[in-house]
C-alpha positions in Angstrom: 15.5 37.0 101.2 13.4 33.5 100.0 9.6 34.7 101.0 7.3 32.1 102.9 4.9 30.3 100.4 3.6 27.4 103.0 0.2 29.8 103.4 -0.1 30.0 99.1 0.6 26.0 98.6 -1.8 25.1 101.4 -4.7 27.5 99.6 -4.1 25.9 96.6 -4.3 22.8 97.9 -7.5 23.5 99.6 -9.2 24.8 96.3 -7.6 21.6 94.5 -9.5 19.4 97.5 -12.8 21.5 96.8 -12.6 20.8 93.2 -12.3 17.2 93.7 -14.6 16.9 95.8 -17.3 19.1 93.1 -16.3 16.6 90.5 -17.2 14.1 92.8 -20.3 15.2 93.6 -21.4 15.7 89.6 -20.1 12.3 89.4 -22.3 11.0 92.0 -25.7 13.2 90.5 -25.0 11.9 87.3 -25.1 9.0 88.9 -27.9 8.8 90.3 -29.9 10.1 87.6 -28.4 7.4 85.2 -29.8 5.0 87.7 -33.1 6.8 87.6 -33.5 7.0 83.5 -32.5 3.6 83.4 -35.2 2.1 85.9 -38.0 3.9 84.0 -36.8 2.9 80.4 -37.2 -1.1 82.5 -40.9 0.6 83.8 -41.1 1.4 79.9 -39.7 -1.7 78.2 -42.1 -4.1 80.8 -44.8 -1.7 80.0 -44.3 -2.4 76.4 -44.1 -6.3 77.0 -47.1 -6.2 79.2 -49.3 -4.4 76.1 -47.7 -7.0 74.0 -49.6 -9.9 75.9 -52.9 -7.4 76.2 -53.0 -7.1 72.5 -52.4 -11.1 71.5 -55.1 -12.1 73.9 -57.2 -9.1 72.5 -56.6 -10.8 68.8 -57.4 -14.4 70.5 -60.8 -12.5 72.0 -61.1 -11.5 68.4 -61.1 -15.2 67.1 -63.7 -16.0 69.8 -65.7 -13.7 68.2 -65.4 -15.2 64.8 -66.2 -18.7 65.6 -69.2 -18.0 68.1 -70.5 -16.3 64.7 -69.3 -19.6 62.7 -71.6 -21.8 65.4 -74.5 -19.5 65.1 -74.2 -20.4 61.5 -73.5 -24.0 62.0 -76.6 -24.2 64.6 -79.0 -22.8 62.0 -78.1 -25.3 59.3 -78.4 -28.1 61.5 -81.9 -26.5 63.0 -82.6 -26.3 59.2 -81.6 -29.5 57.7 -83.8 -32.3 57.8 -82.3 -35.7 59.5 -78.7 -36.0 60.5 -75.8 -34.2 58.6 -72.8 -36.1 59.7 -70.2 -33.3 57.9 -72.2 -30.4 59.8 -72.1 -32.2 63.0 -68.5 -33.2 62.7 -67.6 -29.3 61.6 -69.4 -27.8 64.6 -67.5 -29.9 67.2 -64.5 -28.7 65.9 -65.3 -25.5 65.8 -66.9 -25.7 69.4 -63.8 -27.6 70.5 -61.4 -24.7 69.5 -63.6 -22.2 70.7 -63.5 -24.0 74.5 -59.7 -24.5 74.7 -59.1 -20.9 73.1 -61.6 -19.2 75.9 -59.7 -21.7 78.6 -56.5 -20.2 77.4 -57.4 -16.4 77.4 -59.2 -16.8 80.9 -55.8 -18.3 82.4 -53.7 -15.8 80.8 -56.3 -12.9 81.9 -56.1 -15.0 85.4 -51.8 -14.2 85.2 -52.0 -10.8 84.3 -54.7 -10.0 87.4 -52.6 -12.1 89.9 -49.5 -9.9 88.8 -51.2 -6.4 89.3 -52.9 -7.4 92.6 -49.2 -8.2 93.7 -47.5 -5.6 92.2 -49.9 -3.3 94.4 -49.2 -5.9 97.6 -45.9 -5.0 97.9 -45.6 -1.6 96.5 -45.3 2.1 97.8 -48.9 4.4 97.9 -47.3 6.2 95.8 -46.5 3.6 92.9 -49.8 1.8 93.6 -51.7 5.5 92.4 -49.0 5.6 89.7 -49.3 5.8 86.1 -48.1 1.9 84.7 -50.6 0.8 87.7 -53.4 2.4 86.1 -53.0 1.4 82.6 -52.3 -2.3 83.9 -55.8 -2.5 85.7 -57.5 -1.1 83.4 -56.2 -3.2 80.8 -57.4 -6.1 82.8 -60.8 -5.2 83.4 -61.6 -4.5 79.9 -60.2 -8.3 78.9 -62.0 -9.8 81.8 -65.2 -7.8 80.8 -64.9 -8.7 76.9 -64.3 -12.7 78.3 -67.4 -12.3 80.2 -69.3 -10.7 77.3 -68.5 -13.4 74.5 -68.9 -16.4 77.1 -72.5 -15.4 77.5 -73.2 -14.8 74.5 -71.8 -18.1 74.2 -73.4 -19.8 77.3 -76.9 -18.2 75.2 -76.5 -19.5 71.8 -75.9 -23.1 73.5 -79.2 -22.4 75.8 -81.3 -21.2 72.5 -79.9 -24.2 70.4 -80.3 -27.0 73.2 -84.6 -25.6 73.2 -84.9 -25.5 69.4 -83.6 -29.0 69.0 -85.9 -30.3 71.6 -88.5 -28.4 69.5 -87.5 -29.8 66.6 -87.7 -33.5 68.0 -90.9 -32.7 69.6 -92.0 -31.6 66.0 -90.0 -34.1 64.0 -91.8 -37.1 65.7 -95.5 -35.2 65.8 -95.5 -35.6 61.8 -94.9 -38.9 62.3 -97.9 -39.6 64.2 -96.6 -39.4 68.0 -97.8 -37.3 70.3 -95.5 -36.8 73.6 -95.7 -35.9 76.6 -93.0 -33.8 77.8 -91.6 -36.6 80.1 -91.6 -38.9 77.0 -89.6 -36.3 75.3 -87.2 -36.0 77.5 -86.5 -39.8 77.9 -86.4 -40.1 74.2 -83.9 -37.0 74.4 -81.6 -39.1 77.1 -81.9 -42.2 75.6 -82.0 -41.6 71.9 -83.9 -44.7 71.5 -87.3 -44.5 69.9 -88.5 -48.1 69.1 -90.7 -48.7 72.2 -92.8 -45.6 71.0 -92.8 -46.2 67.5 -94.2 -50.0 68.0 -98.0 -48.9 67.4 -97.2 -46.8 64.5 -97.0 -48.2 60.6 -93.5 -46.8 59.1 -91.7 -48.2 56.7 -88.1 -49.6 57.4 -86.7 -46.5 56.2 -88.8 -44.4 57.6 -88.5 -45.5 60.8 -84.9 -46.0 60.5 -84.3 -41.6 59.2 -86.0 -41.1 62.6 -84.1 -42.8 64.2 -81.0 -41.5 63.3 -82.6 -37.6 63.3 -83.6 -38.1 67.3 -79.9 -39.6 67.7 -78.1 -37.1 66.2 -79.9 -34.2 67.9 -79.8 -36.6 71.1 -76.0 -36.7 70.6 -75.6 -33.0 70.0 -77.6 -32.6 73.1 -75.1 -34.6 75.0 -71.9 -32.8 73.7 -73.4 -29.3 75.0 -74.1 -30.2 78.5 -71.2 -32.0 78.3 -69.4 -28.6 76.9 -71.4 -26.5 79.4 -70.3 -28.5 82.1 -66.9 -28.3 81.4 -67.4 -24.2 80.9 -68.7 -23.8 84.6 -65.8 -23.7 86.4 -64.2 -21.0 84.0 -67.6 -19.0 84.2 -67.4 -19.7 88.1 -63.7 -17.8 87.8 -65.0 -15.1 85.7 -67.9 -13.6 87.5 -65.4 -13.5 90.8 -62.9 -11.4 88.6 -66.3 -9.4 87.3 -67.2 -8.9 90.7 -63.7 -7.7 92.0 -63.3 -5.6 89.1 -67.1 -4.3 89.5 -66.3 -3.0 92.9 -63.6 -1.0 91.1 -65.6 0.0 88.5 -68.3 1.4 91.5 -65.2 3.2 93.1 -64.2 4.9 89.6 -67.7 5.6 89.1 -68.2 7.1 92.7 -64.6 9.1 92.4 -66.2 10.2 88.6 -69.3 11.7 90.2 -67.4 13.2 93.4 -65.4 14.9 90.3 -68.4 16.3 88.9 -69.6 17.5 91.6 -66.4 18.5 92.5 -66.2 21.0 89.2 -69.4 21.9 89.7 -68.9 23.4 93.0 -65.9 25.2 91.3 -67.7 26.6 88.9 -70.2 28.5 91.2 -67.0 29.5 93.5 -65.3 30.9 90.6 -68.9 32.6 89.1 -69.2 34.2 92.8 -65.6 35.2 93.3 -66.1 36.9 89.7 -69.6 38.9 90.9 -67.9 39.6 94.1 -64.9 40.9 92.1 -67.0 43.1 90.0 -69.4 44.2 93.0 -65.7 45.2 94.3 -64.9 46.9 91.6 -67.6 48.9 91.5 -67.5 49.7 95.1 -64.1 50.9 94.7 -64.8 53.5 91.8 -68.1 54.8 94.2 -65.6 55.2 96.8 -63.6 57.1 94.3 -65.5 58.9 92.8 -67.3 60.4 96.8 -63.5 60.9 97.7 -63.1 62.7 94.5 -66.2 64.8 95.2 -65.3 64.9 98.9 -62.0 66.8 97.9 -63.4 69.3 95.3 -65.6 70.5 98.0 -62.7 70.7 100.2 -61.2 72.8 98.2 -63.6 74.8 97.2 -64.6 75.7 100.5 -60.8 76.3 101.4 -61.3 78.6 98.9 -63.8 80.6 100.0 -62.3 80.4 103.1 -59.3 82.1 101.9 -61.2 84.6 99.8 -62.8 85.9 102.3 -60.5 86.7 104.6 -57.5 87.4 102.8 -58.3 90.0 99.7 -56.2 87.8 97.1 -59.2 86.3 95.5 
């Protein structure tokens, strides 16, 4: 007789279906967790670009550095040398020059990098705003926009100091010559650079007169190319004290969330410090409690004992 094998064919075809559907569903994990390595090894690849552009506009904050300490040097030669030194001069305009286009440069890259966090954090999830590569990113930023601000006063202060000692030095120059200014004629000699009307009533010889002339000129013209300078500078300084005032408020939210964390830990400390007396007062109360039950019991027995002793004659 041929035996019935529909209901064996049909389980083994179920366990086939179930099998497929298992491989299916590793399939579909491994998946999604290919998907998942590979969009934080892109998190980790435009992390590593992103540190790229901090650190070359780092090394061009770095080159500011070196030429504000090559115009200090410049400034006090020129303070120094008597008359004008037209190779001096010409050296500290270029060196001025590339310090201003470098600074413009770094402020509009620092500028990008901000715009690009701020709308990174527009249009992303809580939970990827309070995430790691957000973090790193904004604090990168503030500490480029705080080392701009930092050499551009510094900066914006060695102009200042040099701009009063040359009006000194005018002031000074022209006083050995016999010509006492006011500070009104000073400053018109200053924005004119022309000295003849004051030296009429004083005897100098040709040459004389002509080295002053060229000394209030130069420094006249130096003058000039600062402001000039400065006023080109403003608008960038304008840009940088709103991105130090942006950032600041950041900074005063760190520094408030910093202090709530101390005081945070601090309260923790005195709950764990109490839970640990209250854990040993416990203690102890538990071995008195002990140690009465203990007692409590001997004397239970003991008078069970007598008890028993004295009514039974065993004892």
């Amino acid at each position: 007789m041929v035996k019935d094998r529909l209901a064996e064919l049909q389980n083994i075809q179920c366990q086939s279906s179930n099998f497929v559907r298992t491989i299916d569903g590793y399939q579909n994990q491994y998946t999604e967790r290919s998907a998942l390595l590979l969009e934080h090894n892109g998190n980790w690849s435009s992390m590593e670009d992103y540190l790229t552009q901090v650190t070359a506009i780092r090394e061009d904050l770095n080159s500011l550095d070196v030429w504000l300490n090559e115009v200090r040097l410049l400034h006090n030669e020129l303070l120094s040398t008597p008359g004008a030194d037209a190779g001096l001069t010409e050296k500290l305009n270029t060196v001025v020059n590339n310090f201003s286009r470098k600074s413009m440069a770094i402020r509009d890259k620092v500028k990008e990098l901000d715009s690009e966090v701020k709308t990174k954090e527009k249009f992303s999830s809580p939970t990827e705003i309070h995430s790691v590569d957000t973090r790193i990113r904004k604090n990168q930023v503030m500490t480029l926009i705080k080392a701009l601000h930092d050499v551009m006063s510094k900066f914006n202060d060695e102009q200042e100091i040099y701009k009063e000692q040359c009006t000194k030095n005018i002031t000074n120059y022209l006083k050995i010559h016999g010509m006492s200014l006011s500070e009104d004629e000073i400053s018109d000699v200053v924005d004119s650079g022309d000295i003849n009307e004051l030296t009429k009533g004083i005897v100098l010889a040709y040459s004389d007169r002509k080295a002053l002339f060229e000394d209030v000129k130069s420094r006249r013209d130096q003058l000039f190319n600062l402001e000039k300078l400065m006023r080109q500078l403003h608008e960038m300084f304008a840009d940088l004290n709103i991105l130090v005032v942006s950032q600041g408020e950041m900074l005063d939210r760190i520094e408030s969330n910093i202090e709530d964390a101390v005081t945070y830990a601090e309260k923790a400390k005195e709950n764990v410090r109490d839970a640990r007396n209250l854990q040993k007062s416990a203690r102890r109360k538990k071995v008195i409690i002990c140690v009465i039950m203990a007692g409590f019991v001997l004397i239970l027995l003991f008078m069970m004992q007598a008890v028993v002793c004295h009514f039974t004659p065993i004892c």
